[in-house]
N, C-alpha and C positions, 0 to 999 in steps of 0.2 A: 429810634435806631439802636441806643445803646441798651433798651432792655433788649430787644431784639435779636442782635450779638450775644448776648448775655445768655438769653433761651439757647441758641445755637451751640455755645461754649459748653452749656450742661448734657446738650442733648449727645455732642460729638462724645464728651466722657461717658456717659450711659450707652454709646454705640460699641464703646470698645470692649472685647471677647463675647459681641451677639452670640447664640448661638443659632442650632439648628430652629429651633422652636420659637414659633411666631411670637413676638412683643406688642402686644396690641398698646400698650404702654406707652411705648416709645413710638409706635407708630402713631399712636392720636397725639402726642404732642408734636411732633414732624412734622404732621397734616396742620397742627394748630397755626405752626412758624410757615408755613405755606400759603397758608390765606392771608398773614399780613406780609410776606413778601412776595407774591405769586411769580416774579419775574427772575427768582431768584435761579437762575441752573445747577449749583452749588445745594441747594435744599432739593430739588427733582432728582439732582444724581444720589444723594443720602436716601431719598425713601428708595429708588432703585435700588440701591447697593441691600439695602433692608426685604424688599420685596423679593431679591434673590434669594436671598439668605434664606429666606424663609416659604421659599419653592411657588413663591406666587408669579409666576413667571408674565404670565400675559401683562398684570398691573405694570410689574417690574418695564415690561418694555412700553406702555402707555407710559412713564417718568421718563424713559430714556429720548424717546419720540418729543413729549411738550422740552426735555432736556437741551437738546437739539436746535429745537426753534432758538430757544432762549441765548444762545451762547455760538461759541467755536465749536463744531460737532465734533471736530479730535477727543477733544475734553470728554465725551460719553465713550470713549472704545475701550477703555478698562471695564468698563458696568456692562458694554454690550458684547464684550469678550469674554465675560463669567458667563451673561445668557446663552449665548453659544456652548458654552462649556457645559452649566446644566443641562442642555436641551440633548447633550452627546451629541453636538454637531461641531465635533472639533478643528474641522477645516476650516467651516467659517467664522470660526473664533478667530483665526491669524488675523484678518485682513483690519478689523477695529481694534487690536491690540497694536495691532501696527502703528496707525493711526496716530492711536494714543502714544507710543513710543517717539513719533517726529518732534512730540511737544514734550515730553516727559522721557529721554530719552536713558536715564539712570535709574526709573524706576520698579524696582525689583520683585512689586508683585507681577509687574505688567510682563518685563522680559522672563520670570519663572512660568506664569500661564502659558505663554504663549512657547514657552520650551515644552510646556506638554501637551499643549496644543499640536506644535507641529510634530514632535513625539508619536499623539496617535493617527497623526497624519501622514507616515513615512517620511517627513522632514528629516530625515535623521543626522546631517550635515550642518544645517540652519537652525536645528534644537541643540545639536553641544556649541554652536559659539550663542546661541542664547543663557546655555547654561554656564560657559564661561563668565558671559557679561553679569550675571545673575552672582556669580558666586564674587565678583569682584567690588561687586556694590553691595550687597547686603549686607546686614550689620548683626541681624537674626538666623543663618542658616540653619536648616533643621535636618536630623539625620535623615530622613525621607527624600532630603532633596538629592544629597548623594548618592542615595542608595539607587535613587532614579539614573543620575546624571551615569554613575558606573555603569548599571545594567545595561542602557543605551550604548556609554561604548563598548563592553562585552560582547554586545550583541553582534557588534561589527566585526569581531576580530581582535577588536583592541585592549584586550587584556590586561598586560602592562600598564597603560595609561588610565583603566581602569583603577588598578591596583594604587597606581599613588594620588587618583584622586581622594579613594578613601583615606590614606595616608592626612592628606591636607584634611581631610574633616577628622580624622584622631587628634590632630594636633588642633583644631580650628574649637574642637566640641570636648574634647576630653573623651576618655576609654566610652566608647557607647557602644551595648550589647549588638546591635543592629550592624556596624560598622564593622565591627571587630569581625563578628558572624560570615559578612560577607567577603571580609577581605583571606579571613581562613579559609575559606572555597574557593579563591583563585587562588591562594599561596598554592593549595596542592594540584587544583590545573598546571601550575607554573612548574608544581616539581619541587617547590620551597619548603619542604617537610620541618626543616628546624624552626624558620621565621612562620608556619602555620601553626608549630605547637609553641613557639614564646607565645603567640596571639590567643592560644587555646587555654594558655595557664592564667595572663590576662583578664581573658573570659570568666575562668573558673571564678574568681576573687570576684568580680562583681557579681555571681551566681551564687555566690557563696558555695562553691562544689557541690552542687546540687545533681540528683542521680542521671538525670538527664546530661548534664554535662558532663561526666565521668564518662558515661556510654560512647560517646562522642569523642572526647579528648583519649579513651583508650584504645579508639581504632584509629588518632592519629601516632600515638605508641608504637600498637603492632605492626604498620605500616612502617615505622622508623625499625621495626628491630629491638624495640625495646621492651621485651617480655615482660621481665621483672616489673620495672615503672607504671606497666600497663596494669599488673596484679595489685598492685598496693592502691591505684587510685582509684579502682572499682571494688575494692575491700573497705576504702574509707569510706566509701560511699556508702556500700551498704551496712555499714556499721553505723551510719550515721542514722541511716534510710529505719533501722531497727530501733531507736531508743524514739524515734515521733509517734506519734500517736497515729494508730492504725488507721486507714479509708480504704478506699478500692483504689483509688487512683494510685498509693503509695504502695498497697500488695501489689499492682501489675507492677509497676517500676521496680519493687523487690526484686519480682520473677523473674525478668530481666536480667539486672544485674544476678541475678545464680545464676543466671544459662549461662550470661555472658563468665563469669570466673570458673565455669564448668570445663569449657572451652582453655581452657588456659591461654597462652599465648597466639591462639590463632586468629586472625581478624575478624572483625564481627562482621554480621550483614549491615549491608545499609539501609 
């Protein structure tokens, strides 16, 4: 039993950051702790969780099914609510997420799936108090999850509430291009032209003022009225954009920025 632990102890470390691409590795020695504990549900949900990963879906649910027998079937609605999730059968992902939620009710991969789950299900009521509960346990949040959690209330209307969920992921995750990004396109839905260009100068500093951002942060300028400001950060730009080393990529973005300082103070296109 204590090698056997033992196996398992090395195999869970070797589980962690799997990726997309099959382990045949890790799954023959899986299979190996399988044949000396077969009754084990705990080792059927790991090859599961394995066999998703690595898009072998039918095996995957052959472990979850012998999983099942073995144990509390709650216990399989996490592994059987990714399968649902791969298969893009997102509605019937909820109901073994759930499941698993009665026994594990804190846990934040379970309440985050199942917030996108019901997401692409029109849940869109019962996915933001998933993604409350998600954001209140978690200890990992990653900018994608807010970017999700906002757009869903956006999408309702809810704007505002959008806007300071990003707020708590600024403060939660530190300046992220993603965050920052989307929170400056509500500011100017909102009308908040001063608090969109703090968040745009912000931006700039982790972009390092890069031509792309300059284009952007000078149509929140001209929109402000601020000619002048508008001129200088699309001149540093391409002042800067001029001493790199030539490509195509960095000639189109030149041409840009000339149209755009041709134009003087007048708003660029979007």
């Amino acid at each position: 039993m204590i090698r056997l632990l033992g196996g398992l102890s090395a195999l869970l470390l070797s589980l962690h950051g799997y990726g997309h691409a099959p382990d045949e590795t890790t799954f023959a020695r899986l299979s190996k702790l399988m044949e000396a504990a077969p009754d084990s549900q705990s080792l059927n949900l790991q090859r599961a969780a394995l066999q998703i990963r690595s898009g072998h879906l039918a095996e995957a649910e052959q472990d979850l099914a012998q999983a099942a027998r073995l144990g509390d079937s709650r216990q399989t609605g996490l592994q059987r609510g990714l399968l649902a999730m791969a298969r893009s059968d997102h509605h019937m992902a909820i109901a073994p997420l759930t499941d698993y939620l009665l026994v594990h009710p804190d846990d934040p991969t379970a309440l985050l799936n199942r917030a996108r789950a019901r997401t692409r299900s029109g849940e869109t009521e019962a996915a933001w108090r998933d993604y409350e509960a998600f954001f209140r346990v978690s200890s990992q949040p990653q900018p994608g999850d807010y970017i999700a959690a906002a757009t869903l209330l956006d999408a309702t209307g809810d704007t505002e509430p959008a806007l300071n969920l990003l707020d708590e992921g600024l403060t939660t995750l530190g300046k992220q291009p993603q965050l920052l990004r989307m929170a400056i396109e509500l500011d100017q839905r909102l009308g908040r032209l001063s608090a969109a260009l703090e968040r745009s100068s912000a931006l700039g500093v982790l972009l390092r003022h890069s031509g792309d951002w300059a284009l952007t942060h000078a149509r929140l300028l001209a929109a402000n009225g601020q000619g002048d400001e508008r001129q200088q950060v699309l001149e540093r730009a391409r002042n800067q954009l001029r001493n790199l080393r030539p490509t195509p990529a960095r000639q189109a973005l030149l041409a840009r920025l000339e149209q755009a300082l041709s134009r003087r103070a007048a708003p660029l296109p979007g």
